[in-house]
KOLVEX-958519 format. One record per atom (N, C-alpha, C): residue in three letters; z negated, x negated, y negated. Coordinates in steps of 0.02 Angstrom, whole numbers, plus 32768, in hexadecimal, padded with zeros to 4 digits. Example, Ala and Ser with C-alpha at 12.3 -4.5 7.8 and 13.67 -1.06 7.14 Angstrom:
<seros>
ALA7E7A7D6C811C/ALA7E7A7D9980E1/ALA7E7A7D6C80A5/SER7E9E7D7E8070/SER7E9B7D548035/SER7E767D7B7FFE/
</seros>
This chain:
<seros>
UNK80007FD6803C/UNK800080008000/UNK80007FD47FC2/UNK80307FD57F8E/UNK803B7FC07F50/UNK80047FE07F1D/UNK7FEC7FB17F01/UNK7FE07FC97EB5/UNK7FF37FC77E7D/UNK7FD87FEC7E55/UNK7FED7FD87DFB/UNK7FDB7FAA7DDF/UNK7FF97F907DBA/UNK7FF97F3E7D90/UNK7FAA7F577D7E/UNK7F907F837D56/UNK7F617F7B7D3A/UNK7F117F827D61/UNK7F157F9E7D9E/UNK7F007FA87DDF/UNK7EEC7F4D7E05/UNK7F327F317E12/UNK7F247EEE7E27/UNK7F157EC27E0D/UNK7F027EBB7DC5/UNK7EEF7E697DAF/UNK7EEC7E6A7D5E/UNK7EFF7E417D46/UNK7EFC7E427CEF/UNK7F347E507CCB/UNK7F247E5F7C9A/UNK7F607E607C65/UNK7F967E327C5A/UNK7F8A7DF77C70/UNK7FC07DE07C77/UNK7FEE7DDB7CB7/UNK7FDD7DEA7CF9/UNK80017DFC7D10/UNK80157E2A7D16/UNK800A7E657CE5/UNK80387EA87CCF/UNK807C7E857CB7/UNK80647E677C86/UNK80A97E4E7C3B/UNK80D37E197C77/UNK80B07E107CB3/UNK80DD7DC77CE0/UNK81137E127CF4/UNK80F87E437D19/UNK81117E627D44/UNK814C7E9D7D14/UNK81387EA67CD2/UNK81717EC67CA7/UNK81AC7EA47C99/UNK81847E517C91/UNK81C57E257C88/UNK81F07E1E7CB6/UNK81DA7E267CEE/UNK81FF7E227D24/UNK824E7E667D3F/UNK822D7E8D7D1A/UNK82587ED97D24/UNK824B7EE57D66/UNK82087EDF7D7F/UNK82017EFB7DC1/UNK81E07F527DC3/UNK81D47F4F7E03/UNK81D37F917E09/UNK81837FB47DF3/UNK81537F847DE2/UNK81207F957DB9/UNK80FD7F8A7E00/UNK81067F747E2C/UNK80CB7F677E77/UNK80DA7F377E78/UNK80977F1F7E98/UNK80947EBD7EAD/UNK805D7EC17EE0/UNK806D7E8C7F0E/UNK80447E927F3F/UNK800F7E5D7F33/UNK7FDF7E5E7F60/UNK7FAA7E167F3A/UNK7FB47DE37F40/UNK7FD07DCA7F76/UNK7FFC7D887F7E/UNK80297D6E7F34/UNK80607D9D7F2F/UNK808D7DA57EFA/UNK802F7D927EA3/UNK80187DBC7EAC/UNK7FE67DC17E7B/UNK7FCC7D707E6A/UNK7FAF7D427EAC/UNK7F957D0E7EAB/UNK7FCE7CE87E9C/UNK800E7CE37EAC/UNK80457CB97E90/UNK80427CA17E46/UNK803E7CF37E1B/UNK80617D057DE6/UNK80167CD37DCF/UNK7FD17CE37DE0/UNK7FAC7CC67DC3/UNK7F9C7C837DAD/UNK7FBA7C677DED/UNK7FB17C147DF0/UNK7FEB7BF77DBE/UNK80357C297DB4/UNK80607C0B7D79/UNK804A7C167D3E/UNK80177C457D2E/UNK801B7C507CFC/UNK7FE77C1D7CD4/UNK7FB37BFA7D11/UNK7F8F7BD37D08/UNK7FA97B917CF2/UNK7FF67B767D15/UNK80057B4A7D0C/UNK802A7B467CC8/UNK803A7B867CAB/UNK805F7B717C7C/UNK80677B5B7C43/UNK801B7B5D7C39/UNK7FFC7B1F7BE7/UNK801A7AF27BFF/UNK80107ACA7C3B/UNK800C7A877C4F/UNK80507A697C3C/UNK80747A9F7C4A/UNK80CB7A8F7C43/UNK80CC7AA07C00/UNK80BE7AC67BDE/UNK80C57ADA7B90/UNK80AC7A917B73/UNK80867A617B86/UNK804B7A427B68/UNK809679F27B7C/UNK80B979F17BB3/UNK80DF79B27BCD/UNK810D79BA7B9E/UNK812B7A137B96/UNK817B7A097B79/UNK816179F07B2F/UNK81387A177B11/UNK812179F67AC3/UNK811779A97AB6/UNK80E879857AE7/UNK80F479317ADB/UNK813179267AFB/UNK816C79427B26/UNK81AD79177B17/UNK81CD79257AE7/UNK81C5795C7AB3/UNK81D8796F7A7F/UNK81E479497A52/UNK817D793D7A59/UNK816879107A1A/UNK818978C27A1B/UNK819478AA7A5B/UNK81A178637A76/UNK81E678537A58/UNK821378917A68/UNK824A78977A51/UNK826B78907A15/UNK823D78CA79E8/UNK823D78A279AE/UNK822E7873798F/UNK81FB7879799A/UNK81D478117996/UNK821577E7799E/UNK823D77EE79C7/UNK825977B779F0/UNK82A477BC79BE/UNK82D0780579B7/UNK82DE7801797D/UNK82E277DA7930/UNK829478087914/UNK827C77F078D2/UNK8284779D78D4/UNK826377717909/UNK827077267919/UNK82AA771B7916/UNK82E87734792C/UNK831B77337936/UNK8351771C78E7/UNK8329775B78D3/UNK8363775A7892/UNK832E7724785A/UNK82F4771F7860/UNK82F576E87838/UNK830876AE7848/UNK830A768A787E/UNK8326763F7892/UNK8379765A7884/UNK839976877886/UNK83D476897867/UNK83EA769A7823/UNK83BD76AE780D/UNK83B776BB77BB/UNK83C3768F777E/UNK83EF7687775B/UNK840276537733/UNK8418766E76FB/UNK8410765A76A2/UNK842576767664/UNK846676567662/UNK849376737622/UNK84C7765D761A/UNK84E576267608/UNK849F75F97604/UNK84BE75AF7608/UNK849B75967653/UNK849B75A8767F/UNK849E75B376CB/UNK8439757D76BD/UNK842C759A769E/UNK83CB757676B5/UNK83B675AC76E2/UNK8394757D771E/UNK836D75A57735/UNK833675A17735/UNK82F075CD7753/UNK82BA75D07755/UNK829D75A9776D/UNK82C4756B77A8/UNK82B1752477CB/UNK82A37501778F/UNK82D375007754/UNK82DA74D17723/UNK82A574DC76FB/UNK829E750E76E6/UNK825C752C76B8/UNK821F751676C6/UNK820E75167711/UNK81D47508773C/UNK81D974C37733/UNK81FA7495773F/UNK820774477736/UNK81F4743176F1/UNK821B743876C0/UNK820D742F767F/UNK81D274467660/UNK818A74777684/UNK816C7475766D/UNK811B746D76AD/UNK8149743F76D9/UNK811B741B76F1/UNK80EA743F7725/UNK811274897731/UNK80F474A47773/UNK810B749A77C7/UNK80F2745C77D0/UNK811574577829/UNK8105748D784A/UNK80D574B7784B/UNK80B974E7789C/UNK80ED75007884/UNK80FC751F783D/UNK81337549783B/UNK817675377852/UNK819875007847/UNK81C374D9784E/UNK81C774E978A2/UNK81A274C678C3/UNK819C74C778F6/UNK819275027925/UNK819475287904/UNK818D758C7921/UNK81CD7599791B/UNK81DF759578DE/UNK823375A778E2/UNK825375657904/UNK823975357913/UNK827175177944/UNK82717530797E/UNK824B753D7987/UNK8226755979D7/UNK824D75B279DC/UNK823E75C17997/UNK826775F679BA/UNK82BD75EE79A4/UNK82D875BA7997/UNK832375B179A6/UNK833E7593796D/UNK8327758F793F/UNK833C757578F5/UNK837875357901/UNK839B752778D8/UNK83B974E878EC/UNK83B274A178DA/UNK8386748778DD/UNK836C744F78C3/UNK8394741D7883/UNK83F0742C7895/UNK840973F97871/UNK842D74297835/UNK8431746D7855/UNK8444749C781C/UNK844B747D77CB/UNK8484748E77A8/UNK848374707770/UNK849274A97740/UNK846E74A67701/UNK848F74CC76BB/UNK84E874B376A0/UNK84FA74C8767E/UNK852A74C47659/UNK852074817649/UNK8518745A7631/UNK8512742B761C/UNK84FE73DD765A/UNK85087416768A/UNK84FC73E076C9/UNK84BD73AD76BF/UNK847273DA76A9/UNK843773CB7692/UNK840973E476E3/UNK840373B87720/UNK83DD73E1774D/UNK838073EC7741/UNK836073FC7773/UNK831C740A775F/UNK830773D07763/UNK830E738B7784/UNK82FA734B7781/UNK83147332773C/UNK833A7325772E/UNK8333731B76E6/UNK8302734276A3/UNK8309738376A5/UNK82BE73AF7682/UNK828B739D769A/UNK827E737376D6/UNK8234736176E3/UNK822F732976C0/UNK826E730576C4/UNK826472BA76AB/UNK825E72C17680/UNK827672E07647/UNK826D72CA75F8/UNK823072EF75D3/UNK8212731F7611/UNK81C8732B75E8/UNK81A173007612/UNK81AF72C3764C/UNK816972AD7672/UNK816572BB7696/UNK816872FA76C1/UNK8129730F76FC/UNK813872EF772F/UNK811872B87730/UNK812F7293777D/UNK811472A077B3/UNK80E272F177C0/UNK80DE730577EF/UNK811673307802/UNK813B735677D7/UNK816A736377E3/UNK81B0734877E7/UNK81BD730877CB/UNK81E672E277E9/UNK81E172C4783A/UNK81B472AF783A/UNK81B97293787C/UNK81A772DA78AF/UNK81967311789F/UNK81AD735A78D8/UNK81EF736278EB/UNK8220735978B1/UNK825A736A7896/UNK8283733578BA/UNK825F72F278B9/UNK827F72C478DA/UNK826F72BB7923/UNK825272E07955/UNK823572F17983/UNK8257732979BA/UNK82737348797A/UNK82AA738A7985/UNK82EF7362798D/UNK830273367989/UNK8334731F797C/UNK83767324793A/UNK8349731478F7/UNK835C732B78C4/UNK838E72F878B0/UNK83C672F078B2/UNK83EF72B578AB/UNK83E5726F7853/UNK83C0725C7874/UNK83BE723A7837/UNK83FF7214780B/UNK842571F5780E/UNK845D71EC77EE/UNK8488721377D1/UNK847A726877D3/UNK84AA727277B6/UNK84AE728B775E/UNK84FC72947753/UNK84F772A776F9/UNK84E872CB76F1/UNK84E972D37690/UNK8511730B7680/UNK855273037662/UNK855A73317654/UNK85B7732D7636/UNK85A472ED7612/UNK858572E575E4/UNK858872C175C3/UNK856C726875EB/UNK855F72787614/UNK8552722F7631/UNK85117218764B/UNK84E0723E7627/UNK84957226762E/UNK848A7236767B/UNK8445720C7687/UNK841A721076CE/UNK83DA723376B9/UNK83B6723176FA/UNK836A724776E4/UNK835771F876CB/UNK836871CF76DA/UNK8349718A76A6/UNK834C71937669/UNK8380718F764E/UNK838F71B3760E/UNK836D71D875E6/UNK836272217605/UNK832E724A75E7/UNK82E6722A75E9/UNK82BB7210761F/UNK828B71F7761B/UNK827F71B875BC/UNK82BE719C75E8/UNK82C7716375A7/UNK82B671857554/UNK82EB71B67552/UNK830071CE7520/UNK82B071F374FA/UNK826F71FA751B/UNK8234721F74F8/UNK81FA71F0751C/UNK822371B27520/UNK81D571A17541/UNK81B0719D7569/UNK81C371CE75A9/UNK819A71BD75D9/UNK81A07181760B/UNK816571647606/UNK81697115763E/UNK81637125766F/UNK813371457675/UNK8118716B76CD/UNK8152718876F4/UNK818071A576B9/UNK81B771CF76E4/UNK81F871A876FF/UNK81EE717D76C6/UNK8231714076C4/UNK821C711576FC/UNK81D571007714/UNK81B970C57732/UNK81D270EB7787/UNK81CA713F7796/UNK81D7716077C7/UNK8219714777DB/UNK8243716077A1/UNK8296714D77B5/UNK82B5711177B9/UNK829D70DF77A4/UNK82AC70A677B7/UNK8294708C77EA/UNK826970A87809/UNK824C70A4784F/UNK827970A0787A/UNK828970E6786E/UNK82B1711A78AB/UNK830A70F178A4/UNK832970C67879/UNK835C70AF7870/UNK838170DB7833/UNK836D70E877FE/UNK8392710B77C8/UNK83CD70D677AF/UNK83F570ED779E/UNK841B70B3778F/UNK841070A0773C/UNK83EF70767741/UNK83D8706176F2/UNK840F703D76B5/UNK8455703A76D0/UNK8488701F76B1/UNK84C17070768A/UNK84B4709376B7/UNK84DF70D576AA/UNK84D370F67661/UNK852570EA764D/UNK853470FB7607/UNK854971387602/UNK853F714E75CA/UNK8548719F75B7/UNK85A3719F7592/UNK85B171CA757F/UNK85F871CD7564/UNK860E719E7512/UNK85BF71897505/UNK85C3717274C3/UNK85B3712074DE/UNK85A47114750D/UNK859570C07527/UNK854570C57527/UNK852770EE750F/UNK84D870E67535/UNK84B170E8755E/UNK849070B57570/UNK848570AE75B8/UNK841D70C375A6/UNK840570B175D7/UNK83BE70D775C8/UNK83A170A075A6/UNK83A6706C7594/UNK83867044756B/UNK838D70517518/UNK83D5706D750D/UNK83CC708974D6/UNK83B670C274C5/UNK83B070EF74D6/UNK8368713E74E7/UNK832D710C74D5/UNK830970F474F6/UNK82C670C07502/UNK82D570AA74B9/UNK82EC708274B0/UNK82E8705A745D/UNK82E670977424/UNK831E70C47426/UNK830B70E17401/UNK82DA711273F7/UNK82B2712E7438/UNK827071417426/UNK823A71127416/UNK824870C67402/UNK8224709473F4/UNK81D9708F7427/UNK81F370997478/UNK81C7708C749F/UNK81DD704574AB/UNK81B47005749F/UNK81B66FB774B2/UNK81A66FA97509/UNK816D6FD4751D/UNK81516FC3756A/UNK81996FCE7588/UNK81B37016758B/UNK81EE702E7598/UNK8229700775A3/UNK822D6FF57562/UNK827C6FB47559/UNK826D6F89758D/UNK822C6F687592/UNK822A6F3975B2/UNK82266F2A7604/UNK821B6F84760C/UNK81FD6F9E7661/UNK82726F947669/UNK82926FAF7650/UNK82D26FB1765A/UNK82FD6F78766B/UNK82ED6F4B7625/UNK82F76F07762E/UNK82EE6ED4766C/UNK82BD6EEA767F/UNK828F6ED776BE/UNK82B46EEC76FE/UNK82E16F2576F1/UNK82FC6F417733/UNK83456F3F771F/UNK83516F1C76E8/UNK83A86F0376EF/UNK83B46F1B76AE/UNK83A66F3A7681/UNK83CF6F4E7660/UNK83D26F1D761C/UNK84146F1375FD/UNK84336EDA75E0/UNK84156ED5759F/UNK840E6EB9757A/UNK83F36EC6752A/UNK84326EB8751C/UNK84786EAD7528/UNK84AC6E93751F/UNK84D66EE07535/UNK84C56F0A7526/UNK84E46F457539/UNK851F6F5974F8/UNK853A6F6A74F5/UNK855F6FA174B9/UNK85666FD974CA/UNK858C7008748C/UNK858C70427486/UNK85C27034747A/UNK85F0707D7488/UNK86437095746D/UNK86407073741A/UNK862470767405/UNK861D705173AE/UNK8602700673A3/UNK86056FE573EC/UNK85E76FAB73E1/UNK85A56F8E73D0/UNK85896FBC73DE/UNK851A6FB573D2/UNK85056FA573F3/UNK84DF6F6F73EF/UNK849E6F6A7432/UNK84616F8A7433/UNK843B6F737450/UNK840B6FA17447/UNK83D56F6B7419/UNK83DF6F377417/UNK83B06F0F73C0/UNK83DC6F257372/UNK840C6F40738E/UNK842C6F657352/UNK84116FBC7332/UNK84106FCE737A/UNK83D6700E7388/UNK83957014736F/UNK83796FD87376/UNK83346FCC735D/UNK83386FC0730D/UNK837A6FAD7306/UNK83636F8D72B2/UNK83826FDA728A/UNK83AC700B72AA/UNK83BA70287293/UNK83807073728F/UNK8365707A72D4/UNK831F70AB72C8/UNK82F2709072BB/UNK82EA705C72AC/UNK82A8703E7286/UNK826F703D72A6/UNK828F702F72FE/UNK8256700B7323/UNK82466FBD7326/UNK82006FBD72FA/UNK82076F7372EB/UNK81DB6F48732F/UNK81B96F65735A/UNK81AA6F5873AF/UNK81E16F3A73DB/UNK820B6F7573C9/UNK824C6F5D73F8/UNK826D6F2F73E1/UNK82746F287390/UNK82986EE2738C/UNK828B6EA87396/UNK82446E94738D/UNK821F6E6673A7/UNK82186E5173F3/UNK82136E7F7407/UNK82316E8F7462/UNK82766E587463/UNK82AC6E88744B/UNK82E56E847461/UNK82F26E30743E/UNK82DE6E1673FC/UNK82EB6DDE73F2/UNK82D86DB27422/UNK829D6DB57445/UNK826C6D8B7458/UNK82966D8974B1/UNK82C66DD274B6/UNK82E96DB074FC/UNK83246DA574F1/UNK832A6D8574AD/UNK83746D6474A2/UNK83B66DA1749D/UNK83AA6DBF7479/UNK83DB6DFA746A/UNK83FF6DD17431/UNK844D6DD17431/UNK84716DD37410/UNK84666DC873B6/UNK844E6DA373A3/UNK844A6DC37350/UNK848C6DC4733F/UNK84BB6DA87332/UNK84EF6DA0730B/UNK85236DE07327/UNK852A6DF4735F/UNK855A6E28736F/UNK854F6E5F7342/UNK85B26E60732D/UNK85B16E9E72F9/UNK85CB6EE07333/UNK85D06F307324/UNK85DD6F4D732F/UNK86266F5C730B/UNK86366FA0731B/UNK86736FA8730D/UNK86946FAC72BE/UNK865D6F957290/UNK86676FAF724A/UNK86536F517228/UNK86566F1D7255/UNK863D6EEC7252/UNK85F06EE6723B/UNK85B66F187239/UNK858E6F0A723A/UNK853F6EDF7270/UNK85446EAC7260/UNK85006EB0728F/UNK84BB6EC57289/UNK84806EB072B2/UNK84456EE872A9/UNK842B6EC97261/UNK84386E96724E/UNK84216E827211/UNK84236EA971E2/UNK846F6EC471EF/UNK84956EEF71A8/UNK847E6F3671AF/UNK84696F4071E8/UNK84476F7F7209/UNK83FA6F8A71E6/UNK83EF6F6371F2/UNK83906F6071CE/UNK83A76F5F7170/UNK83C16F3F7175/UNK83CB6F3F7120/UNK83D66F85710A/UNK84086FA6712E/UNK84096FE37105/UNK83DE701D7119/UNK83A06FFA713E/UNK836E702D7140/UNK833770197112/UNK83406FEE70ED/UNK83056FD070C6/UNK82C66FBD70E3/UNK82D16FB97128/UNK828C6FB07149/UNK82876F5F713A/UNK82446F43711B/UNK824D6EF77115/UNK821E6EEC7134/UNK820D6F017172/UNK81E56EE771A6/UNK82096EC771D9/UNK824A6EED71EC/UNK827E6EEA7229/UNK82AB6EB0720E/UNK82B66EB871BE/UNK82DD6E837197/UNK82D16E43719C/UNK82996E367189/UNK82706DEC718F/UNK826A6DD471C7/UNK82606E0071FA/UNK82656DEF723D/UNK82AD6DCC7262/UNK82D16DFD724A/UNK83226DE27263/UNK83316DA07231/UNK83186DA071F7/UNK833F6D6D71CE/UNK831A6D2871E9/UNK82D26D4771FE/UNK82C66CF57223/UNK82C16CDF7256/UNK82D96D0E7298/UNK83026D0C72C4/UNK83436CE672C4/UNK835A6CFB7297/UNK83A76CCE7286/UNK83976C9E7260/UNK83636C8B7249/UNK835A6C56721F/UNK834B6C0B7257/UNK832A6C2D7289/UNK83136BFF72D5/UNK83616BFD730D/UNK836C6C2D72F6/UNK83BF6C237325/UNK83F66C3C7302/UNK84066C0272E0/UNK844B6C0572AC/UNK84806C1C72EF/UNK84A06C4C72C3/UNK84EF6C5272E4/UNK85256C1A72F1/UNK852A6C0C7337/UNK85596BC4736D/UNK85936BDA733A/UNK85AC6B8B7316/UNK86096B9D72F2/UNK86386BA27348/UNK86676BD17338/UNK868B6BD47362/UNK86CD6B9C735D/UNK86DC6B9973B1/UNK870E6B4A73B0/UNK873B6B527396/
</seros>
């Protein structure tokens, strides 16, 4: 003998047995079924929601390691340049591209380099962040380090094999960055690892021409003292002499004039 939904059990196996379009009888067997699914079905309501959530998670991750503004920066780079590795290292982890470059062919190892974070350089370099490469314009992450100063960051990449000779489109190589932020330790950490005080620029400058012209009077003393060039003119026949003169600096002046006063210019044969 069948009973009525409301006869055999609870209210919800009424609403099971309407949903069903049955005939409004259930037997108790049928009754204990309906009960045990209905028991289970938080559990499954409770799985499909965290793959939901996972999903999107996994998503949302998604589109930021692919996310880039219209001069193609991404959020790797942002994180680098201001010296957050876990972050760095989250979006590498979740897919980022380590060598990814902006417009300007500026990657996130270079934004680490030229603010410092040599915890995040050497993550970056860990990831396999290619150190040698440009930008359009020529520079390395040596370069940028050079170019604001940082030793710690510069001392990393010359470690790792930066190439400390590599010229930019104008002939500057990272010793001239270094001079002209009038870091001396710097010039001399470079020098130390090859790089020429005998360098030029597309205009014929060295970098004791550099010094007399930004009015680093450290570096010229530096650069005299490892035998840099005095007499070489650049492309307008000036040398750094004529360079300091028209900055009025008569600290850098006196210096060069008695520099050349101890090593007269060889007559040519």
């Amino acid at each position: 003998m069948t009973q009525k939904p409301q006869l055999a059990g609870t209210v919800a196996t009424t609403h099971t047995i309407v949903d069903r379009n049955d005939d409004h009888s259930i037997t108790h067997t049928e009754h204990k079924e309906i009960q045990r699914d209905r028991t289970r079905r938080p559990e499954r309501i409770k799985t499909n929601k965290q793959t939901n959530r996972a999903c999107a998670q996994q998503n949302f991750f998604n589109g930021i390691t692919r996310y880039a503004t219209d001069k193609s920066e991404t959020p790797l780079m942002k994180a680098a340049a201001n010296g957050h590795w876990e972050c760095c290292k989250f979006l590498l982890d979740e897919g980022a591209k380590v060598n990814h470059h902006d417009v300007n062919y500026q990657t996130a190892l270079m934004w680490a380099s030229a603010q410092g974070h040599v915890e995040t350089i050497e993550g970056l370099l860990t990831h396999d962040a290619k150190i040698d490469v440009t930008t359009k314009n020529g520079e390395n992450a040596l370069f940028f380090a050079c170019m604001f100063g940082k030793i710690d960051a510069a001392k990393i990449l010359l470690a790792k094999g930066c190439n400390v000779v590599e010229k930019n489109k104008e002939g500057q190589s990272a010793i001239f960055a270094a001079v002209r932020c009038g870091h001396r330790e710097l010039v001399e950490i470079l020098i130390g690892h090859g790089a020429s005080v005998e360098s030029i620029t597309q205009r014929g400058q060295t970098p004791l021409a550099w010094a007399a012209m930004f009015q680093q009077y450290e570096c010229v003393k530096l650069l005299i003292a490892k035998k840099s060039d005095l007499y070489k003119q650049d492309e307008n026949g000036q040398n750094p002499l004529d360079h300091a003169e028209s900055t009025l600096n008569s600290h850098i002046v006196e210096e060069l004039r008695e520099a050349m006063r101890e090593n007269p210019k060889k007559e040519e044969d």
